[in-house]
C-alpha angles and dihedrals in degrees: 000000000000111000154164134206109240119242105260092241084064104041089053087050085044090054095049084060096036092089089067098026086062087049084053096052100049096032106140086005086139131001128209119305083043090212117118087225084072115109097227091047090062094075105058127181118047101167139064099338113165111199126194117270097243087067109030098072084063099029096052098224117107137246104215142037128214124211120181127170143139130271135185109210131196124217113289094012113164116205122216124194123186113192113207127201148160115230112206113230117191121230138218140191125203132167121223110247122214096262092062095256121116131244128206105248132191087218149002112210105203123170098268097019153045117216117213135162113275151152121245139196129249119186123235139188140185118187134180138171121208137169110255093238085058095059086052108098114009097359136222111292125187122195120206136196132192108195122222112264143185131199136158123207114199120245116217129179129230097278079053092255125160103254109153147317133246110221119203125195133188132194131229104259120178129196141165128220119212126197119182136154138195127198118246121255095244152051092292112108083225139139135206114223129213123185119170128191121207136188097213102181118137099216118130119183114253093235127317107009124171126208107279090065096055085048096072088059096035132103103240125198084011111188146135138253105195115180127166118200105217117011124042148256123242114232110240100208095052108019124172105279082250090059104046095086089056092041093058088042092066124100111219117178127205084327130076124198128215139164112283130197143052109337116284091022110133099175101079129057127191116204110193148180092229121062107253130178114235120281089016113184139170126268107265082218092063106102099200137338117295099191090205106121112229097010138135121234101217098045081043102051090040096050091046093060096053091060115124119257082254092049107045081043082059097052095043081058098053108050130000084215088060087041088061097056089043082051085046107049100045082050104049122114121236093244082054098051088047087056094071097053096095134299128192120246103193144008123212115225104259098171114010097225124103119273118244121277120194103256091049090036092172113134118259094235123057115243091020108127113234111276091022130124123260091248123022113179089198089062093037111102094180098073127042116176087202095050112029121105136196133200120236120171088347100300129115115250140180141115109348100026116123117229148176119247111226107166114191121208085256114108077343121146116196094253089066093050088062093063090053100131094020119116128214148189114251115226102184142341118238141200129199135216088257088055089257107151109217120185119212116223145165120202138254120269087356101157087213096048098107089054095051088050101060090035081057081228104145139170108248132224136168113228103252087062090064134054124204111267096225081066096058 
């Protein structure tokens, strides 16, 4: 494989975004129950996957990938890119016969583990640094090649007998790497970057071939590290108001690229599979990678150790990197486990006054009582569900109008459209901490409504979604 060492100045940028970009490369490796026996664990690979061309067509699933975004080089910026992929190396298991030749096996029970087929993941990377001017024209392309290999690992049992072997193949997979840019139309001193990402290989199935014969030869997890040493990328989701033009004018395929990198940092760019906000980062509560995609690590965490001895013997058989959250979640400490029940990220000014310290413990807001909290509707005389009246198309309302539902697409879900044309009884009228008024309601001829009622469970609208009732 055709590389180059980053400058020192990158790969400590590069570093700063690897967190996420790891999260990004075994996202979805291996889902709960962690066994390869699993259903859901039969169909690997979600994200990113770059077939060769021979198969995609058939297969549905692409062969290359396409990044653009903007950049706004200084004089003498070099740009590095670091390609980042999963290649996909089969597994076998075979036992040790008696005369000393091996047999294919479904499975090796051993006394910790239990040994299955599967395919594993083998980190790749392609790297290349380039001088922006370079990348102006034709661009700078690397082409890349993974040779075919073969290697066994001895399996001993716990006396440290010669049981088995485990023997692991890779295919020769081949890919290129482009990097062009194009000056902007404009006064702005900016560039629009392309990067495009290609599986190359030549195979083509003989006949009817499913997909587990195009993964071996396929780029898995596929995604881009940019980084400019000296100069800056434009977000894409929130671009200067000069730029947005240029920014909906780039074509991104099966990849999406956003800032990477602590808040505020400009000079790395992660273009991933999967659709990311800008400066994403991991959780400081996660205690370790989980590798299932979607999940919650608390439910997660919970839910894994819980797994029965078997089937935690079959996960540690099947990865190690299952084997490592098995390993976690049996290990974790309580403090630890509490962590991941939720945390706040943030808190919206409500009052704009300090908040009390313990040697000045006067409340934050004037008139609140010490160890309240900052808004109690019981002790607040200015609102009154019961009392408290709005005026929609000129008319009074407020608990006991009667009123038609008319929902609009607008912060609509489908449930609400259903109710257009009912009418309904309002049952207070409500106001949240933003000013939004929000008006409580059951509905006409609802057989539950009297339970609703006394659960204070209601059906909400704003009051521009109802009309009075007297004006039908």
């Amino acid at each position: 494989m055709t590389t180059s060492v980053l400058p020192d100045t990158m790969a400590a940028s590069f570093a700063a975004a690897r967190q996420v970009a790891d999260a990004v490369l075994f996202e979805g490796y291996v889902l709960y129950p962690y066994r390869a026996s699993a259903a859901k664990n039969r169909l690997r690979w979600q994200f990113g996957v770059l077939v060769p061309p021979g198969w995609g067509a058939d297969g549905g699933e692409p062969s290359a990938q396409r990044t653009e975004c903007l950049l706004e080089p200084r004089s003498g910026a070099r740009l590095s890119a670091e390609l980042r992929f999963l290649q996909a190396q089969r597994r076998t298991v075979q036992r040790l016969l008696p005369d000393g030749t091996y047999e294919t096996v479904e499975e090796l029970e051993l006394p910790d583990r239990v040994l299955v087929p599967w395919d594993e993941g083998v980190e790749e990377r392609v790297t290349c640094t380039v001088d922006v001017t370079e990348l102006l024209g034709t661009g700078h392309t690397l082409p890349f090649s993974l040779p075919a290999q073969e290697h066994t690992e001895p399996v001993h049992d716990a006396d440290g007998r010669l049981v088995g072997r485990l023997v692991r193949r890779r295919q020769e997979t081949e890919g290129r790497l482009t990097v062009t840019a194009r000056e902007l139309d404009g006064p702005y001193a900016a560039l629009r970057l392309t990067a495009t990402v290609e599986n190359t290989s030549t195979w083509t199935p003989e006949g009817p071939a499913d997909r587990d014969a195009a993964l071996p030869r396929a780029l898995v997890a596929a995604h881009l590290l940019l980084g400019i040493d000296t100069g800056s990328f434009l977000s894409m989701t929130d671009p200067p108001e000069w730029a947005r033009a240029a920014v909906a004018a780039c074509r991104n395929e099966h990849t999406w690229p956003v800032l990477a990198g602590g808040p505020g940092r400009t000079d790395v760019l992660l273009s991933s599979p999967i659709i990311l906000e800008d400066h994403p980062a991991i959780a400081p509560e996660s205690p370790g990678a989980l590798y299932d995609a979607l999940e919650i690590d608390e439910i997660l965490t919970l839910r894994t150790a819980a797994l029965t001895d078997q089937e935690k013997r079959e996960a540690r058989g099947t990865d190690p990197r299952a084997a490592e959250v098995i390993d976690l979640a049996d290990s974790m400490p309580p403090e630890v486990l509490e962590r991941l029940h939720g945390a706040v990220r943030a808190l919206r000014e409500v009052t704009g006054e300090a908040p009390a310290t313990p040697e000045d413990p006067a409340p934050a807001v004037p008139g609140a009582q010490p160890q309240t909290p900052w808004w109690d509707p019981a002790s607040d005389r200015s609102v009154d569900p019961a009392r408290d009246r709005v005026t929609v198309d000129g008319r009074p309302v407020g608990a006991g109008s009667r009123v038609l539902l008319r929902p609009g697409k607008r912060r609509t879900d489908a449930q609400d459209l259903f109710l257009h044309g009912r009418t309904a009884h309002v049952e207070a009228v409500l106001h949240d901490v933003d000013g939004g008024v929000h008006l409580a309601v059951t509905v006409d001829g609802d057989p539950g409504a009297d339970i609703r009622r006394e659960q204070g469970r209601f059906l909400y609208f704003q009051p521009d979604e109802v009309a009075p009732l007297e004006d039908v």
